[in-house]
C-alpha positions in Angstrom: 0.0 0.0 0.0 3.2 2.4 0.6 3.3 2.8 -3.4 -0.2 4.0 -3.4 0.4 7.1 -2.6 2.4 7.7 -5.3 0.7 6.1 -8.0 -2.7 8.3 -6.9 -1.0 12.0 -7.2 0.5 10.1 -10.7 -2.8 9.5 -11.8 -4.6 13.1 -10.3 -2.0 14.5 -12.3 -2.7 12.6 -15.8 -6.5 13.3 -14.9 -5.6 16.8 -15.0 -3.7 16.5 -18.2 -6.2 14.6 -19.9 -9.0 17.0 -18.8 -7.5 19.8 -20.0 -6.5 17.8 -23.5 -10.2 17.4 -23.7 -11.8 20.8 -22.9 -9.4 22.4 -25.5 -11.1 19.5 -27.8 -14.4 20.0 -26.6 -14.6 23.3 -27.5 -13.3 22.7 -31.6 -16.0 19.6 -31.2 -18.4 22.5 -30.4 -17.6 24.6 -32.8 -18.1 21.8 -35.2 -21.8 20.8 -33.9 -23.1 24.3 -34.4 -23.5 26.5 -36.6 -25.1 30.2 -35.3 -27.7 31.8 -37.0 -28.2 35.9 -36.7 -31.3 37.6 -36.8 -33.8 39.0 -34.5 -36.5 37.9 -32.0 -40.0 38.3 -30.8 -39.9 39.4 -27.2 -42.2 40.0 -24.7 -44.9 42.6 -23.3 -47.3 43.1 -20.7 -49.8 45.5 -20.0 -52.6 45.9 -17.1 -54.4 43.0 -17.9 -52.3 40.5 -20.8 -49.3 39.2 -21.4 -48.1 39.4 -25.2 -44.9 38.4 -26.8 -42.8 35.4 -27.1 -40.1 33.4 -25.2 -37.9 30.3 -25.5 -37.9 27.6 -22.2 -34.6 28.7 -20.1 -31.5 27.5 -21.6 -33.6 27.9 -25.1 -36.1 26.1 -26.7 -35.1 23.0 -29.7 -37.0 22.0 -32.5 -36.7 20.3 -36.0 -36.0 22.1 -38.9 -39.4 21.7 -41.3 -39.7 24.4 -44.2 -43.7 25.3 -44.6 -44.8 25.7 -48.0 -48.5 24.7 -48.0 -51.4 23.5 -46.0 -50.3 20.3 -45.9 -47.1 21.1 -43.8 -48.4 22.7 -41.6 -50.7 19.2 -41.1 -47.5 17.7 -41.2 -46.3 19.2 -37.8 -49.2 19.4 -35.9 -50.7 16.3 -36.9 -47.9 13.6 -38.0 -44.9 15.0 -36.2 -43.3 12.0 -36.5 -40.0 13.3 -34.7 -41.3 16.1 -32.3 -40.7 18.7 -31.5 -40.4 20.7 -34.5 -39.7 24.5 -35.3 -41.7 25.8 -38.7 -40.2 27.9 -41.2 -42.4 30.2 -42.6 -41.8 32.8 -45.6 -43.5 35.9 -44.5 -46.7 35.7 -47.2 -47.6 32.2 -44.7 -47.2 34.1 -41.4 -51.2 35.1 -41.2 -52.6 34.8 -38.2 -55.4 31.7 -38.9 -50.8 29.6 -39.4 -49.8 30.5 -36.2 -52.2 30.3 -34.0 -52.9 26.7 -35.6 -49.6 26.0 -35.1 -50.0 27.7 -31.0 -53.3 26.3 -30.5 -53.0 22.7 -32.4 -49.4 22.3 -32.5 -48.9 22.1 -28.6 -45.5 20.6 -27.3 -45.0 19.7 -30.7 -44.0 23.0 -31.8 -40.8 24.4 -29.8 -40.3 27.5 -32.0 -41.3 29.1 -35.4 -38.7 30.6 -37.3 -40.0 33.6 -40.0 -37.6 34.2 -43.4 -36.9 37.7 -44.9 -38.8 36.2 -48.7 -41.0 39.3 -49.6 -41.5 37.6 -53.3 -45.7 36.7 -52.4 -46.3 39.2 -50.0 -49.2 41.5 -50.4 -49.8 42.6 -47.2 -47.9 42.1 -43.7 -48.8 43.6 -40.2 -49.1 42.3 -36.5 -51.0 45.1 -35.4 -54.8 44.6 -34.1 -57.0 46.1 -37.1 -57.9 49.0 -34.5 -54.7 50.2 -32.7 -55.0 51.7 -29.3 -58.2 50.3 -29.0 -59.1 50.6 -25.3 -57.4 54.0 -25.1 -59.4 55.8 -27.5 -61.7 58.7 -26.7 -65.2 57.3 -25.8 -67.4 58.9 -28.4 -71.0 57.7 -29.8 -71.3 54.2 -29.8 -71.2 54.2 -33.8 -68.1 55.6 -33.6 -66.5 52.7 -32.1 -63.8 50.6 -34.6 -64.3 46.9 -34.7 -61.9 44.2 -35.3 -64.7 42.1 -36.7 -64.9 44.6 -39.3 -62.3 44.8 -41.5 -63.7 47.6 -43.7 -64.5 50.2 -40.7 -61.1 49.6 -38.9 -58.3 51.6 -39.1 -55.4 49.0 -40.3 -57.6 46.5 -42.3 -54.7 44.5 -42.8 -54.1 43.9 -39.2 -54.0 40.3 -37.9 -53.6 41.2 -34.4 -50.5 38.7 -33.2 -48.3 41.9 -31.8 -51.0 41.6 -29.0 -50.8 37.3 -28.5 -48.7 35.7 -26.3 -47.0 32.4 -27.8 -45.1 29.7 -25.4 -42.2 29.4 -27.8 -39.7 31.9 -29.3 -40.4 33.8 -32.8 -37.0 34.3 -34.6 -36.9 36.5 -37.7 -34.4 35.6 -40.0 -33.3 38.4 -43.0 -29.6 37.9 -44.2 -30.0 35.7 -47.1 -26.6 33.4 -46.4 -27.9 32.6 -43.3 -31.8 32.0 -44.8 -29.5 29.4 -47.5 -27.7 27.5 -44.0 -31.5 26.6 -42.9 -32.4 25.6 -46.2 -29.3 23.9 -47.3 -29.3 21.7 -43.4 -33.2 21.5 -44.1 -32.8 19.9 -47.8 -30.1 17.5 -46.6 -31.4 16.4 -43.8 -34.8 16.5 -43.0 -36.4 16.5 -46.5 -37.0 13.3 -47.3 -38.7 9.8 -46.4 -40.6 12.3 -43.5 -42.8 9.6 -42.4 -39.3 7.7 -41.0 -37.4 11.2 -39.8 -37.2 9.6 -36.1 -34.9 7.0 -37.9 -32.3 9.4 -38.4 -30.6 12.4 -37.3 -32.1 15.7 -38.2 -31.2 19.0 -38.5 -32.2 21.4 -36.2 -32.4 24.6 -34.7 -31.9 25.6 -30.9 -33.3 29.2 -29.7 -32.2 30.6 -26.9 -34.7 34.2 -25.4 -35.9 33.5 -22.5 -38.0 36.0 -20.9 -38.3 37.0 -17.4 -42.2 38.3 -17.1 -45.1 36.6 -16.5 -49.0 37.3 -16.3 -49.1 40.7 -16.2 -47.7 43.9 -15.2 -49.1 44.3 -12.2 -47.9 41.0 -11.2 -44.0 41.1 -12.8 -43.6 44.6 -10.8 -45.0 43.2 -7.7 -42.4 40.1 -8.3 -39.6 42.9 -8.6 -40.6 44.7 -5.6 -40.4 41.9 -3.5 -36.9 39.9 -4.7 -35.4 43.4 -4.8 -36.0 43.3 -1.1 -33.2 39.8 -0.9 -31.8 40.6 -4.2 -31.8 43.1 -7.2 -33.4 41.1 -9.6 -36.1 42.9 -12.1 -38.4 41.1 -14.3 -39.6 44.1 -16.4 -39.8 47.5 -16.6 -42.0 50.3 -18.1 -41.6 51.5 -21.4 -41.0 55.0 -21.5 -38.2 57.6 -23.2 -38.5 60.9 -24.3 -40.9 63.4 -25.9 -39.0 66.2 -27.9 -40.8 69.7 -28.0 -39.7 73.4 -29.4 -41.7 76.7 -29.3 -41.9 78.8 -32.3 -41.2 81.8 -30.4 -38.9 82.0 -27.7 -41.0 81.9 -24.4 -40.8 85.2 -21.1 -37.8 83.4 -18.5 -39.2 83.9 -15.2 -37.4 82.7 -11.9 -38.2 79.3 -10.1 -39.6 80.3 -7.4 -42.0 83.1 -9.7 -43.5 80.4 -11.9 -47.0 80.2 -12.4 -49.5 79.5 -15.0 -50.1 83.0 -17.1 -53.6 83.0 -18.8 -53.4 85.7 -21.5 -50.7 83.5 -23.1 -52.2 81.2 -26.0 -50.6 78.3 -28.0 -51.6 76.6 -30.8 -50.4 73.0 -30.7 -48.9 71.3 -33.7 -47.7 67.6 -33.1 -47.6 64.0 -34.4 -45.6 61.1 -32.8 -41.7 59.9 -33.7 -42.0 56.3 -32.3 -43.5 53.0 -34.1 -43.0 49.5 -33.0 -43.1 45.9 -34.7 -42.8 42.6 -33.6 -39.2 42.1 -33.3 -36.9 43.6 -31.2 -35.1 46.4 -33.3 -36.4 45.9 -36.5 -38.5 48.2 -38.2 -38.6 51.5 -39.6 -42.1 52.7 -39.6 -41.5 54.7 -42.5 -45.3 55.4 -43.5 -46.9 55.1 -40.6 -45.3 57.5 -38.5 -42.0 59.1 -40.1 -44.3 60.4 -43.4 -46.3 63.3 -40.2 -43.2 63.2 -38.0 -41.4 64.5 -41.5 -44.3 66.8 -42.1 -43.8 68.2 -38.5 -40.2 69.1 -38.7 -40.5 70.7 -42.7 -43.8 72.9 -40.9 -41.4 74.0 -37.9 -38.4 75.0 -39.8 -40.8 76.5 -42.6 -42.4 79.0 -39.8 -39.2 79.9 -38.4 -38.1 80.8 -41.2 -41.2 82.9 -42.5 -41.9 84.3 -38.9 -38.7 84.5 -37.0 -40.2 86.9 -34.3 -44.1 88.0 -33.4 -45.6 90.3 -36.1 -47.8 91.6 -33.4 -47.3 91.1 -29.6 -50.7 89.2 -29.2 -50.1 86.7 -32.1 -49.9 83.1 -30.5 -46.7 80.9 -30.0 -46.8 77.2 -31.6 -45.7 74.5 -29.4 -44.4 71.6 -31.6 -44.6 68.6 -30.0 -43.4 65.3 -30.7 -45.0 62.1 -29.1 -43.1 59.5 -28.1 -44.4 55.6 -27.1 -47.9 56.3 -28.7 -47.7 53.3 -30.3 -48.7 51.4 -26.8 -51.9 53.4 -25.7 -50.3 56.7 -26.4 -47.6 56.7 -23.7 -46.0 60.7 -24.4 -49.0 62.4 -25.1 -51.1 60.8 -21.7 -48.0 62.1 -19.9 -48.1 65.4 -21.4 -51.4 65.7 -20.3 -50.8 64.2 -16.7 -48.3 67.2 -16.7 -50.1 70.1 -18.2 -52.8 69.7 -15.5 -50.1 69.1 -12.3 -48.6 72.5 -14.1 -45.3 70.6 -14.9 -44.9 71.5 -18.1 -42.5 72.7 -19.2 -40.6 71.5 -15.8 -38.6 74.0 -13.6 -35.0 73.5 -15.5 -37.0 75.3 -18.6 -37.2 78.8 -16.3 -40.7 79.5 -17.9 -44.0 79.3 -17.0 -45.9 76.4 -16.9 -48.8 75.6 -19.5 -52.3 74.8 -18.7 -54.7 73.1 -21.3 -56.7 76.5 -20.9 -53.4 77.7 -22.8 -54.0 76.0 -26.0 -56.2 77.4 -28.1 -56.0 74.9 -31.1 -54.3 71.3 -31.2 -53.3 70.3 -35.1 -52.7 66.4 -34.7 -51.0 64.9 -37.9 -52.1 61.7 -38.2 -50.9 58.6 -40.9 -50.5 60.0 -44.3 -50.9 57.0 -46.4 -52.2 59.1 -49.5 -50.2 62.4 -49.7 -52.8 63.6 -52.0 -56.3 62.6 -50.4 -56.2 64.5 -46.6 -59.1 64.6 -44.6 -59.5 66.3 -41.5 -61.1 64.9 -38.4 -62.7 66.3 -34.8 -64.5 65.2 -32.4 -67.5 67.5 -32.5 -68.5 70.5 -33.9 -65.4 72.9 -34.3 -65.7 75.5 -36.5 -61.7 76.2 -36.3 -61.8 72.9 -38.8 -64.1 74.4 -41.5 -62.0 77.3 -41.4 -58.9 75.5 -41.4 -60.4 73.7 -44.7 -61.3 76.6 -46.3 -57.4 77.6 -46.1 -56.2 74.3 -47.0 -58.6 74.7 -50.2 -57.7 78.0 -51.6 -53.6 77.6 -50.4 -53.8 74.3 -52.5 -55.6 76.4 -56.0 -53.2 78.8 -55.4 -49.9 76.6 -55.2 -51.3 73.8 -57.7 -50.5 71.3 -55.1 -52.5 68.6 -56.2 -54.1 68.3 -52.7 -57.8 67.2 -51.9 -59.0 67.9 -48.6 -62.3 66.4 -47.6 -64.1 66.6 -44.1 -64.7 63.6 -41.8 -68.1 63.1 -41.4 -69.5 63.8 -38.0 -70.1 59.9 -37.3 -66.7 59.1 -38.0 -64.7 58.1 -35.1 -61.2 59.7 -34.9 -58.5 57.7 -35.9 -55.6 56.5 -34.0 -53.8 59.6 -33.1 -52.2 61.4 -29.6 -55.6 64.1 -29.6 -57.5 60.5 -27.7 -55.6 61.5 -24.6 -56.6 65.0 -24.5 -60.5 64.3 -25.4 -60.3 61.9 -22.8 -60.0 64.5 -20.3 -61.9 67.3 -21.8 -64.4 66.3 -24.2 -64.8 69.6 -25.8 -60.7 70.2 -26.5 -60.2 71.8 -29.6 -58.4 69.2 -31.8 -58.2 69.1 -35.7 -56.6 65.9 -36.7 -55.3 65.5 -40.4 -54.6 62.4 -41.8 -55.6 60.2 -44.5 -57.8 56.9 -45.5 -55.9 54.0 -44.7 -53.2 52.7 -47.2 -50.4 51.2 -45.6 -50.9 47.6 -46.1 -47.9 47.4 -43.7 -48.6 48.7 -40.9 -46.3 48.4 -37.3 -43.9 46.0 -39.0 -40.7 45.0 -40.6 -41.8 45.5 -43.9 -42.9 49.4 -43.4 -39.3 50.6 -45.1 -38.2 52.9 -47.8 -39.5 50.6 -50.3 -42.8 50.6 -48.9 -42.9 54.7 -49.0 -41.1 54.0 -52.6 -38.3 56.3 -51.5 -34.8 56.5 -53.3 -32.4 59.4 -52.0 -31.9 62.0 -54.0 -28.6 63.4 -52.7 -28.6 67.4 -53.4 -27.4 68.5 -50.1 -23.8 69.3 -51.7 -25.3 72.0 -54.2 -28.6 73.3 -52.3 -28.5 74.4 -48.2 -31.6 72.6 -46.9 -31.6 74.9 -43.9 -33.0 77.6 -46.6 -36.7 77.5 -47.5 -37.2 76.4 -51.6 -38.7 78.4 -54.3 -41.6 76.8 -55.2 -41.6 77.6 -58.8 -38.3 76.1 -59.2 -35.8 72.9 -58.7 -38.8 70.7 -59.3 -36.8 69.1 -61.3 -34.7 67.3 -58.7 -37.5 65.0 -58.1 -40.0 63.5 -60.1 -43.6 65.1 -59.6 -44.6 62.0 -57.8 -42.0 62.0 -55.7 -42.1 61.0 -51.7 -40.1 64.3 -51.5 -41.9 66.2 -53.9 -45.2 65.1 -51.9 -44.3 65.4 -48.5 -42.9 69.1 -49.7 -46.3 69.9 -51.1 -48.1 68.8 -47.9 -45.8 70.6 -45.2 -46.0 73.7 -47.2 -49.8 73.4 -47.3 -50.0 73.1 -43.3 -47.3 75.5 -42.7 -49.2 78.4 -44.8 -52.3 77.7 -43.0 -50.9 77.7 -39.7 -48.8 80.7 -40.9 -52.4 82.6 -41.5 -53.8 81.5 -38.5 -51.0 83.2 -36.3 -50.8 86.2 -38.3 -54.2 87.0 -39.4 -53.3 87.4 -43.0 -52.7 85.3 -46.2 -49.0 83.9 -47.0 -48.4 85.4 -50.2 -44.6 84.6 -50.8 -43.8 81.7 -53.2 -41.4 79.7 -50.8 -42.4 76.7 -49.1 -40.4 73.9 -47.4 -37.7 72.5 -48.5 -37.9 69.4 -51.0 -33.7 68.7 -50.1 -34.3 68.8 -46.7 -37.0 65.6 -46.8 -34.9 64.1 -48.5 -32.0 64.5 -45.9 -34.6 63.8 -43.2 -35.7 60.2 -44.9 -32.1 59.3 -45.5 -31.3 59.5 -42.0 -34.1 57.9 -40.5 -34.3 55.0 -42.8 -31.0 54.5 -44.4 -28.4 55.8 -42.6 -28.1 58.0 -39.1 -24.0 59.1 -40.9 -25.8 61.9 -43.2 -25.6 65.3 -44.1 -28.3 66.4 -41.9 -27.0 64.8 -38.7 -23.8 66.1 -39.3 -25.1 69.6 -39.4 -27.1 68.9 -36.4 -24.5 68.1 -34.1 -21.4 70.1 -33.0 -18.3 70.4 -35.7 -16.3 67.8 -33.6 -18.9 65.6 -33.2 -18.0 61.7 -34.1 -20.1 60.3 -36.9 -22.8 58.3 -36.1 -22.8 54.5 -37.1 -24.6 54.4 -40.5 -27.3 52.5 -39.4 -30.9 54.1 -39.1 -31.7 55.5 -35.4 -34.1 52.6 -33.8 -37.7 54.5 -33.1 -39.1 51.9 -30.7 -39.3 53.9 -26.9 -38.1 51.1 -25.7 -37.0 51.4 -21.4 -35.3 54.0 -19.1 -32.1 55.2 -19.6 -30.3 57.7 -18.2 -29.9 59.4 -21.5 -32.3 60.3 -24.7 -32.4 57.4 -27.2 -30.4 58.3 -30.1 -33.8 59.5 -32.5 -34.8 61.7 -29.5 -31.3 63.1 -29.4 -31.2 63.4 -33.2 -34.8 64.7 -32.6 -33.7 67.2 -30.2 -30.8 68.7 -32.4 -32.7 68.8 -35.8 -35.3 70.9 -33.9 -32.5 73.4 -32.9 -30.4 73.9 -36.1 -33.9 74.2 -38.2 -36.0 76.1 -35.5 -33.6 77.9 -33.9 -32.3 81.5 -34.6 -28.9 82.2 -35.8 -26.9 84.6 -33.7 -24.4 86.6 -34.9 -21.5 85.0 -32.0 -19.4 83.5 -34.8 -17.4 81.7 -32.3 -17.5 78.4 -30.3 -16.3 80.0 -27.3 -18.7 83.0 -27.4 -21.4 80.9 -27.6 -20.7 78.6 -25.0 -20.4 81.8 -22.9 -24.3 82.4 -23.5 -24.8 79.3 -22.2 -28.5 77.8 -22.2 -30.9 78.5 -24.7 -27.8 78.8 -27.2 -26.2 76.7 -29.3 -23.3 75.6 -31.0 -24.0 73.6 -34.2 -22.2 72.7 -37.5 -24.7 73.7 -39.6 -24.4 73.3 -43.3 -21.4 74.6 -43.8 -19.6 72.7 -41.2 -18.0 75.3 -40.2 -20.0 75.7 -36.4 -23.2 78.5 -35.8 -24.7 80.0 -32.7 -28.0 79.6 -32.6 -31.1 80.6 -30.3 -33.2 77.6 -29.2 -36.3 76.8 -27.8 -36.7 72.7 -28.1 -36.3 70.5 -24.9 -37.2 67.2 -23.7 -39.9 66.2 -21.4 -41.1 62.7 -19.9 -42.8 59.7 -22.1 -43.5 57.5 -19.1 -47.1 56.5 -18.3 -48.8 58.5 -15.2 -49.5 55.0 -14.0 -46.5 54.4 -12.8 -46.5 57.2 -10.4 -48.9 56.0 -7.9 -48.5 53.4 -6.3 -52.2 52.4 -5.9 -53.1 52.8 -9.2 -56.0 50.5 -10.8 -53.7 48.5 -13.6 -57.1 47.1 -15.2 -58.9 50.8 -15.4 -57.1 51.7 -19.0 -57.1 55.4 -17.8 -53.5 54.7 -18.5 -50.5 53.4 -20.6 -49.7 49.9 -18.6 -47.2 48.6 -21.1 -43.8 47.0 -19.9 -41.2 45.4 -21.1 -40.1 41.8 -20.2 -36.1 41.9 -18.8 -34.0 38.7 -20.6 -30.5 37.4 -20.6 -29.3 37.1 -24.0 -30.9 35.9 -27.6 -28.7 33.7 -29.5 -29.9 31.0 -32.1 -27.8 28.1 -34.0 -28.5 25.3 -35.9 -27.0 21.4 -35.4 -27.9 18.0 -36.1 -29.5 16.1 -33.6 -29.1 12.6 -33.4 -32.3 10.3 -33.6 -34.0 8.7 -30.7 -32.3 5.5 -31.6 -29.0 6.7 -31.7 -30.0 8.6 -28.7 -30.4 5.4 -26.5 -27.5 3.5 -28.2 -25.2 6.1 -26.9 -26.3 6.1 -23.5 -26.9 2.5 -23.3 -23.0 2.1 -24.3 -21.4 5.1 -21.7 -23.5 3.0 -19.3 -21.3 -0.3 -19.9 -18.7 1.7 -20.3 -19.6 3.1 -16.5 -20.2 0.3 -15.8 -17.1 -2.0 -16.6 -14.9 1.1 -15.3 -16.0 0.5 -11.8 -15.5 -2.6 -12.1 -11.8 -2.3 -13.3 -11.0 0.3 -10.4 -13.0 -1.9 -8.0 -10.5 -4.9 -9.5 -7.6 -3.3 -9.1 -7.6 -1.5 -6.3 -8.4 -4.4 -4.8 -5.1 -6.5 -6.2 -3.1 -2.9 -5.8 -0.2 -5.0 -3.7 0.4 -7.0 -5.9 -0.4 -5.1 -9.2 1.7 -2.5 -8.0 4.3 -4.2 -5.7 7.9 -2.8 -5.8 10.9 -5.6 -5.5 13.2 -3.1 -3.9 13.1 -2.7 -0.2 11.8 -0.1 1.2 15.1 2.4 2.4 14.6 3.3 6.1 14.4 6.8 7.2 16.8 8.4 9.6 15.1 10.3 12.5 16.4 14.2 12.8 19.6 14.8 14.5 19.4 17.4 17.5 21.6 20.2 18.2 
């Protein structure tokens, strides 16, 4: 037994040695097995009542690879599944709602996850939204007025199928680079397709999904779970969705002291907004170009056109315009409830602003620009009689004879309900609130999802900004020729200019009578940025001379959580708004006007070369007014309840899993092989003295000498 001892540290040490041997091969083994697979996934949120969304099981949910191409697959995996479970790739014309909710409903455990391909070839219509958005924050008008997702034809998205607003048990992954679209395919074809009614014969390729999320049930109940692990550990399971609205005053507004503000009720404001945000299924993906950048581009053309025409009050009593721009009205009109919520605690603007807080008694007229889907059909909406909207036809009418803008501008009926649009969360309050809301009949057959891009507002970038400033306002009469007459730019010109002049006669008293409208280059530069590229002309103008380029990716709209800073469209927002609104000053020098300090500037502008400038735009809060009491009612929709779930990390790869058969033949065999190891340790441990005996004798030890 005396050679034991070192025969066991020889063996500890080999262990070692061989361990390490095999984790370095372990991890090229690995490496080998899978293959990942980017794109993007469907993640989950609650509100005061449902839970909507999707998420893997924890450690990420497995299924089969099975390509659906008719009917008939999709009874193939919910009815055969011969080698469960499987995960269902769907090209985007097969993602309707009757698929996946077959696939939820019928498929069961059989179905682990559904992955969706970027293959645009049969699609005629695409969007998650419910076919009335918003729908149990709307303003509560006559009971005809009401939009129903039974009816297609009276609903505001016809085209909705309402699964932004389900909740699934397994993860959605959204798949758009076409390599990666040919590695499913490719693994599919050689694999899986083939002899299907045997495919638990043999091994199969498939794809593992890994976004778990942490929320469950409902908002109500994920914050209550939060509150009380945060009391043994700081764990969060969601969080609200909130951000920033962006806001600037045509006119520079009195600066009063702290301690001095107070609600001042000569001064009147006419409200112009629309909202910046739009959402879609999948996290980070989506552009909303026509349903909420076409007003949100109308918005800022309007404000940098009156700045222009009226950079200071013709007359002391003329009204200021507030521009206001919504954000997180996409989920129950987060910005503009909270706008609200402030005007009537009198926090708005808040203290930091040093001016007077606004009252809704302030706001003489609210101009809400709704979807624009058809540039050339507007129609303009109220919720009762207002005869500011007749009037405000009238203009629109002669402004567009005048100009030849090819504009028709018809009158909602008064049965019509209002559409979808931020004026719900002032009605809601006050009924009589004078609102004109101008929008269109609905057109976007894609509607709050990944397909609502430049090629669904058929926009192509013109790229003038080298040889005309777009900070100038354009001669009407000429440079049509930069764009065609139908033109996205060309369109959205005509429109601005047609609600700038109004709103330009209905401060001043008096009819616009210059030829110089907005400027055509300048939505040009706008839709560049926001859906091709944030590294453009107009963001470099925006920001300061030294400023680093931005990454030339579009700035993601979706409000998303708290941060400690603006997301990067509010910033971009929030600079755009004081370069075009803001007056120049005549400090030429970065160092003078940092001396000003707040409301001045320093920008590039379009020379590059740096401007001071005068502004007036600021931020205030999108969070939901819910959130700030503690005992509020999260089943009363008074308010936005939306949160977002929390989640580790997304990740998604494909690999070939061995059948069932092969399965149990490998565990059957590392169980003999268990099993007959124990039994050769147990052997020869036992005959150790004489397995391991040494022939030498063993050399005595002397004992320590003492001193």
């Amino acid at each position: 037994m005396r050679a034991s001892g070192p025969i066991y540290s020889a063996f500890v040490v080999l262990l070692v040695v061989l361990l390490g041997s095999d984790n370095v091969h372990s991890q090229r083994i690995k490496d080998n097995m899978y293959t990942p697979i980017s794109g993007a996934h469907c993640f989950r949120r609650l509100n005061g009542t449902h839970v909507t969304g999707c998420s893997s099981k924890l450690g990420g949910s497995v299924g089969v690879l099975h390509f659906i191409r008719s009917e008939a697959d999709i009874d193939f995996v919910v009815r055969k599944h011969p080698a469960p479970p499987y995960a269902p790739v769907l090209a985007p014309h097969l993602f309707t709602r009757e698929n996946i909710l077959r696939l939820r409903n019928q498929g069961g455990r059989h179905v682990s996850a559904v992955v969706l391909i970027n293959n645009a070839t049969e699609l005629q219509q695409f969007s998650q939204e419910s076919r009335c958005p918003n729908q149990f924050s709307r303003f509560a008008g006559r009971e005809e007025e009401t939009c129903d997702v039974e009816r297609p034809e009276g609903s505001w998205n016809p085209w909705g199928t309402g699964l932004l607003l389900e909740d699934f048990p397994f993860p959605i992954y959204y798949v758009a680079d076409p390599d990666e679209i040919d590695k499913l395919y490719d693994c599919f074809e050689k694999f899986n397709n083939f002899d299907l009614e045997n495919q638990h014969k043999r091994s199969l390729c498939s794809i593992e999904v890994n976004a778990f999320m942490s929320a469950a049930v409902d908002t109500r109940v994920c914050l209550t779970r939060s509150t009380v692990f945060n009391s043994l550990t700081p764990v969060k399971f969601c969080d609200p969705l909130q951000g920033k609205n962006v806001f600037a005053t045509l006119f520079p507004r009195t600066l009063v002291k702290p301690e001095e503000r107070k609600v001042d009720p000569s001064e009147r404001i006419i409200l112009v907004s629309s909202r910046m945000d739009t959402t879609t299924m999948f996290d980070g993906i989506g552009l909303g170009a026509m349903d909420s950048l076409v007003p949100f581009t109308v918005l800022v053309s309007v404000a940098h056109f009156l700045a222009k025409v009226l950079p200071e009050r013709v007359k002391p009593t003329d009204p200021n315009v507030l521009f206001m721009f919504f954000n997180g009205e996409s989920h129950d009109y987060i910005g503009s409830q909270r706008f609200v919520y402030d005007l009537q605690k009198g926090a708005f603007p808040t203290k930091g602003g040093l001016t007077n807080p606004i009252s809704m008694e302030n706001i003489d007229l609210m101009i809400d620009l709704g979807t624009m889907d058809d540039l050339n059909k507007l129609k303009i909406y109220r919720a009762s009689e207002l005869p500011i909207a007749d009037k405000i036809a009238q203009m629109f009418g002669r402004i567009n004879s005048r100009f030849a803008f090819n504009i028709s501008v018809d009158k909602a009926a008064p049965k019509e309900g209002l559409p979808p649009v931020s004026s719900h969360s002032f009605l809601r309050e006050n009924a009589s609130f004078p609102s004109v809301v101008i929008t269109s009949v609905p057109g976007n057959r894609y509607y709050h999802s990944i397909y609502d891009d430049s090629e669904n507002l058929k926009y192509t970038y013109g790229n003038h900004s080298t040889e005309h400033d777009f900070t100038q306002l354009e001669d009407l009469g000429q440079r049509n020729a930069l764009f065609a007459e139908d033109s996205i730019q060309l369109r959205l010109r005509n429109v601005s200019s047609l609600v700038g002049m109004a709103i330009y006669e209905l401060i001043t008293g008096s009819k616009y009578d210059p030829r110089f409208g907005t400027n055509s280059v300048l939505i040009d530069e706008f839709l560049y940025c926001f859906l091709l590229s944030a590294d453009c002309p107009l963001f470099h103008a925006a920001a300061k001379p030294d400023y680093p380029k931005a990454f030339p990716v579009p700035p993601v709209r979706y409000i998303s959580v708290h941060s400690t800073l603006p997301s990067e469209a509010s910033g971009w927002t929030h600079r755009i708004l004081g370069l075009l609104v803001g007056q120049k000053v005549a400090q030429n020098t970065k160092a003078d006007c940092q001396a000003l300090h707040l409301p001045y500037n320093w920008y590039a502008g379009y020379s590059g070369l740096g401007e001071c400038r005068w502004t007036t735009q600021n931020f205030t809060q999108a969070l939901s007014p819910a959130f700030l009491d503690d005992a509020y009612d999260f089943k009363s929709h008074r308010y936005s309840t939306w949160t977002e779930s929390t989640w580790r990390e997304f990740s998604a790869r494909i690999f070939l899993r061995p059948s069932a058969a092969h399965e149990t033949l490998t565990l059957s065999i590392g169980f003999v092989v268990m099993v007959i190891s124990f039994v050769l340790v147990f052997l020869i441990n036992s005959r150790s003295e004489v397995l391991f005996n040494q022939s030498s004798a063993t050399i005595p030890i002397a004992p320590p000498t003492q001193c």
